[in-house]
C-alpha angles and dihedrals in degrees: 000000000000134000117238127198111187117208121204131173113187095223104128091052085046098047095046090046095050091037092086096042095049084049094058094043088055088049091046091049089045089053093046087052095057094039093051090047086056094056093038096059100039087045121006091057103005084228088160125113112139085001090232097127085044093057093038091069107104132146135230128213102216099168139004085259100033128066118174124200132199159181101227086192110113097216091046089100092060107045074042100055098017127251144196092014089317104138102234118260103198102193096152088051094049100046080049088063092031079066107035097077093055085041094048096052083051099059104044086041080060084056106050086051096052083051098055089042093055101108 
């Protein structure tokens, strides 16, 4: 006769049921990114003229867990970072930091819920 004790985690079922909802909370954060680089550029630093770097900011899902967004101008770089004396206006960088906060809560409100859930 032998004694078993039999370990399980859960994880597999946990993983598979908060895989969807930290999905959508990447995808959220990806679209707030590129929202808040639209109106930081048209009126945090009136950075519009023909409105075609406006209109070239766009986002791309790569993975369930990575979003990129992006300023397809090709002079968005340098209105971004400065250039030729211009003084920068970093609107992607600031509508980054603008999102973190809300993404950040997300996710380690994901967490907190795969920890209550942990048999």
């Amino acid at each position: 006769m032998r004694i078993e004790a039999t370990v399980r985690s859960g994880i597999p079922a946990l993983t598979d049921a908060l895989r969807g909802e930290g999905s959508q909370i990447v995808r959220k954060a990806t679209f707030d990114v590129s929202a808040r680089t639209k109106v930081n550029i048209a009126q945090k630093y009136q950075a519009v003229d023909t409105a075609f770097m406006l209109n070239s900011v766009g986002e791309r899902i790569v993975s369930p867990f990575e979003g990129e967004s992006y300023v397809g101008a090709e002079y968005g770089p340098y209105v971004h970072n400065g250039a030729n004396g211009r003084e920068p206006r970093p609107f992607q960088d600031d509508a980054v930091e603008e999102v973190m906060p809300t993404f950040e809560r997300a996710v380690e409100g994901l967490f907190d819920k795969a920890n209550r859930s942990v048999p």
